[in-house]
C-alpha positions as CSV (number, residue, x, y, z in Angstrom):
1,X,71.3,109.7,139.1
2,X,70.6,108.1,136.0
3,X,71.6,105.4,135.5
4,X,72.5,106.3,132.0
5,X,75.9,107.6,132.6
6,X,77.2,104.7,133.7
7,X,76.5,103.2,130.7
8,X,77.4,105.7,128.4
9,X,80.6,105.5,130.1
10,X,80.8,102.1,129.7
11,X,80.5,102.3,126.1
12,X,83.2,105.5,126.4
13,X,85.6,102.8,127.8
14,X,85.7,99.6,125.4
15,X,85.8,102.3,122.3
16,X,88.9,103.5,123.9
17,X,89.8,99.9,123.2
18,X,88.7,99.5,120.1
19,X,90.7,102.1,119.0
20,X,93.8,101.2,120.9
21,X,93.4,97.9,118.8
22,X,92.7,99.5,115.3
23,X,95.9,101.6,116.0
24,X,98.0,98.4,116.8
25,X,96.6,97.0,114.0
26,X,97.3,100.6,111.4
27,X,100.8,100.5,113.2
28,X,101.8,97.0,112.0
29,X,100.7,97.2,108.2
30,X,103.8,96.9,107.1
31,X,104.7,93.9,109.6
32,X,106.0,90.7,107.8
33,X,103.4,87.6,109.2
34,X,101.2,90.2,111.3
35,X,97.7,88.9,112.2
36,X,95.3,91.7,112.8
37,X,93.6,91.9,116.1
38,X,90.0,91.4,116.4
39,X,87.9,92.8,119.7
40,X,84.3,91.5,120.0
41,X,82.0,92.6,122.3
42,X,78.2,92.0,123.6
43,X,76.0,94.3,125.1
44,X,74.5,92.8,128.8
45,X,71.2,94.3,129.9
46,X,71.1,96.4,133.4
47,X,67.8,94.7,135.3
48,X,66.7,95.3,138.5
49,X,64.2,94.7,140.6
50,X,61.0,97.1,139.5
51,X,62.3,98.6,136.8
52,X,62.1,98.3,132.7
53,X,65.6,96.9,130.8
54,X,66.3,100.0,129.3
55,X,70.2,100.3,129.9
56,X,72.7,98.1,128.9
57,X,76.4,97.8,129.7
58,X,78.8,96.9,127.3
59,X,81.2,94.0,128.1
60,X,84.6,92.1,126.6
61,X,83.3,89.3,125.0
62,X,86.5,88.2,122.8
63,X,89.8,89.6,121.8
64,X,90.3,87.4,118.8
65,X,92.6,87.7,115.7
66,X,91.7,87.5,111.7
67,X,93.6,84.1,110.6
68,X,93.3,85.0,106.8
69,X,96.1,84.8,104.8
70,X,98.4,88.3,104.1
71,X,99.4,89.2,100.6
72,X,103.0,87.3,99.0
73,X,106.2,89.2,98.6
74,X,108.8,87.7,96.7
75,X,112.7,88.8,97.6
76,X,114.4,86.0,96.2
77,X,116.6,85.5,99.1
78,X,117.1,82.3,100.1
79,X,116.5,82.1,103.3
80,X,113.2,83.8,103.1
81,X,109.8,81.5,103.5
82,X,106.3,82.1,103.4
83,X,103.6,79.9,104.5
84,X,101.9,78.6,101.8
85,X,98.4,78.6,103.5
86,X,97.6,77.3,107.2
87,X,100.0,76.4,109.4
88,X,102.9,78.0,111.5
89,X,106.5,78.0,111.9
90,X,107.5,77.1,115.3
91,X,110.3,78.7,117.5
92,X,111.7,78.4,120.8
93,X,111.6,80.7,123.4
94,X,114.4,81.7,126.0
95,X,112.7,79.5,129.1
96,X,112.5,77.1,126.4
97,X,108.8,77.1,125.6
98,X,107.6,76.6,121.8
99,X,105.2,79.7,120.3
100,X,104.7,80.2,116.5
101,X,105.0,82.5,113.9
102,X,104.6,83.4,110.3
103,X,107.4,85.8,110.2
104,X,109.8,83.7,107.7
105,X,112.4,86.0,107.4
106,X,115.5,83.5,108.6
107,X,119.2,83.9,109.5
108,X,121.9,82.3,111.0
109,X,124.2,83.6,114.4
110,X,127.4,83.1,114.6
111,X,127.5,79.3,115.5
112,X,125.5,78.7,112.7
113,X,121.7,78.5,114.5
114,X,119.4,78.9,112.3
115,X,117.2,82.0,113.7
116,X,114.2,84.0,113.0
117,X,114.9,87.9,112.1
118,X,114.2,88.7,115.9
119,X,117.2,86.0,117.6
120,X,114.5,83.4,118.3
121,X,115.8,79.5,117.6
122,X,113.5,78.2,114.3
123,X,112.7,74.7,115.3
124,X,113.1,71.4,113.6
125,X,111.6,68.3,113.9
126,X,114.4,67.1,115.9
127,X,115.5,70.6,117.8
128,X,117.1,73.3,116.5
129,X,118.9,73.4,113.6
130,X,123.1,74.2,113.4
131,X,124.2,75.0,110.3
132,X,127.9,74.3,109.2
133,X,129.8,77.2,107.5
134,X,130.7,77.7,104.1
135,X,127.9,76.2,102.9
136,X,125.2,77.3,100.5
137,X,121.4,77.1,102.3
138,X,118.2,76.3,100.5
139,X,114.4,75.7,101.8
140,X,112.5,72.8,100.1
141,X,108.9,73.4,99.5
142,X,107.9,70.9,102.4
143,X,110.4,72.8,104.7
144,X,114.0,70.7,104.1
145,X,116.5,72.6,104.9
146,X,119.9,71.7,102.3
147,X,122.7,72.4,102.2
148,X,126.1,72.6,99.5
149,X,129.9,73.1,100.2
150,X,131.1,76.4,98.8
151,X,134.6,75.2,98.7
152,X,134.9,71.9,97.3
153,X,133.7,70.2,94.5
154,X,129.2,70.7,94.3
155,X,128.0,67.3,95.2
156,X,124.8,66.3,96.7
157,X,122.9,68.5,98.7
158,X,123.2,67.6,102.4
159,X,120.1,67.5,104.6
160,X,119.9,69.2,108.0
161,X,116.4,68.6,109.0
162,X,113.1,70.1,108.5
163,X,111.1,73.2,109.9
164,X,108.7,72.3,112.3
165,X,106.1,73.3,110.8
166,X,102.3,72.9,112.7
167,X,98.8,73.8,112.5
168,X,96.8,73.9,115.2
169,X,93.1,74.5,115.7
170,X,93.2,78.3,115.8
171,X,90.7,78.8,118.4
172,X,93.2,77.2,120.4
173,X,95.7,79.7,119.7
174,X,96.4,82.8,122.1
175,X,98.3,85.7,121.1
176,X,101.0,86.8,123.0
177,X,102.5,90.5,124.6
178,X,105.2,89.7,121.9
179,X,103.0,89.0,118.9
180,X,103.8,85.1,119.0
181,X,100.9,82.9,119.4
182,X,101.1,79.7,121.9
183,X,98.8,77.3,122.2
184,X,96.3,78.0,125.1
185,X,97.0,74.6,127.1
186,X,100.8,75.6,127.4
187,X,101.9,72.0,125.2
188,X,104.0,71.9,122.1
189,X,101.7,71.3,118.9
190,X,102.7,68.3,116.8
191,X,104.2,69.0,113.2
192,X,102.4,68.8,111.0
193,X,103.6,67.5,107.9
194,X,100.9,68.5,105.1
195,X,101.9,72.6,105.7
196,X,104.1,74.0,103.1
197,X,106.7,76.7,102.4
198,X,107.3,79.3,99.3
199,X,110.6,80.0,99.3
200,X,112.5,83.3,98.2
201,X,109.2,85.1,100.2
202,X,107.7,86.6,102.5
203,X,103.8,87.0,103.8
204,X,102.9,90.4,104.3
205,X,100.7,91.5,107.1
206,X,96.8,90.8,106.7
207,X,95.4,94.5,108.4
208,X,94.2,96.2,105.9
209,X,95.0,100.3,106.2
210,X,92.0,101.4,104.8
211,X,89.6,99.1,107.1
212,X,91.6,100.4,109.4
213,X,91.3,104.0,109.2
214,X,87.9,104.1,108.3
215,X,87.4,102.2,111.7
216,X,89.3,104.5,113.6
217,X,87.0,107.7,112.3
218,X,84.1,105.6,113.4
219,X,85.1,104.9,116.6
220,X,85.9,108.3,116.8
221,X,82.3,109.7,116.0
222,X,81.2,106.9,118.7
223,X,83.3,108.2,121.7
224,X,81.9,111.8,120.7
225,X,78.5,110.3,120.8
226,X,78.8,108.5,124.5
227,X,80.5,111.8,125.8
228,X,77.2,113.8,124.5
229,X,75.2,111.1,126.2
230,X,77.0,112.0,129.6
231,X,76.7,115.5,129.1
232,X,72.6,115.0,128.4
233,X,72.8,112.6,131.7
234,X,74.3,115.2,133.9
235,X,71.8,117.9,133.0
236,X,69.0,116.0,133.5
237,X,70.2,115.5,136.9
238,X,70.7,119.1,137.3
239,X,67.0,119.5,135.9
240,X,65.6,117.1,138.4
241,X,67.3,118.7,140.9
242,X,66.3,121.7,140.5
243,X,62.4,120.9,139.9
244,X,62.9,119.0,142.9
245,X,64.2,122.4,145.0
246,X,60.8,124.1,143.9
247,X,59.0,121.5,146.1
């Protein structure tokens, strides 16, 4: 048989893929800090011994995400921060590993821990943060987090500590099942103390809808175009076949 259908269903399977990941990526629009998912992929030639390289499969070359910046939303809320460029926010995990986020949107649990919007511990440069109650909270522009009674006399903001805020070389960043991204050796990044905050905000997601549905149709039109190239596979090995039953 042709060896054509192989690769045509080769090609049938990655834009399967590609599809699943323009769908994540359509889905999560409207997903404070997302990072749209990026698939790359590279086309290896069949060769074999006495014949011409005219097949190729296609193969998973890179699953990599767009790093770009998402659009600014200002809430006002205090205890909302944006990234103001590069750079992560760093949180800690339930075995206790570090991952990163740009999600910004923080609260406090009952006993005061400062959390992420999802129940993950935010990170500061000295371990999580506790913050005492009846107190008024405020994000500094370098990450500070301040504090002011409520109930006595306003004095002098109190400091609590800082964000740990890092930024690590992004190709040495992995995305995880959960949408956090770790570093690929499994280590902690150092903080890094040039990243900013805007706070009162929050970073919108960087996928772009209408990239994103225009991909979709494409890919689309692409998997309609490898299942005709199976279809013309399998007749001409009915063709052959039956040329060959004349003989």
């Amino acid at each position: 048989m042709d060896k054509l259908i192989y690769t045509a269903a080769s090609g049938a399977r990655h834009i399967l893929e590609q599809q699943a990941t323009a769908a994540n990526n359509l889905a999560n629009v409207n997903t404070t800090g997302f990072r749209a998912q990026i698939d790359a992929f590279r086309a290896v030639p069949v060769v074999a011994e006495g014949t011409l390289p005219t097949r190729a499969f296609v193969t998973n070359a890179e699953v990599g995400s767009d790093f770009s910046s998402g659009p600014l939303q200002m809430t006002g809320r205090e205890m909302d921060v944006a990234l103001r460029g590069k750079g992560w926010i760093a949180v800690q995990m339930a075995d206790g590993s570090e991952a990163y986020t740009r999600h910004g949107a923080l609260q406090m649990n009952p006993n005061g821990l400062l959390q992420t919007a999802s129940g993950l511990t935010v990170q500061g440069d000295g371990g999580p943060i506790t913050v005492p109650p009846e107190v008024t909270v405020s994000v500094g522009g370098d990450g500070t987090i301040s504090t002011i009674a409520t109930t006595t006399k306003p004095g002098a903001p109190t400091v609590l500590g800082r964000l740990k805020l890092v930024n690590p070389p992004e190709q040495d960043l992995v995305r995880g099942d959960d949408g956090l991204f770790r570093l690929k050796s499994g280590q902690p990044a150092p903080a890094d103390p040039t990243v900013t905050v805007v706070g009162g905000a929050l970073e919108g997601s960087n996928a772009n809808p209408v990239d994103s549905m225009v991909t979709m149709i494409a890919l689309a039109r692409s998997f309609e175009l490898q299942m005709s190239l199976m279809k013309n596979a399998e007749n001409n090995a009915a063709k052959a076949t039956q040329i060959l039953a004349l003989n």
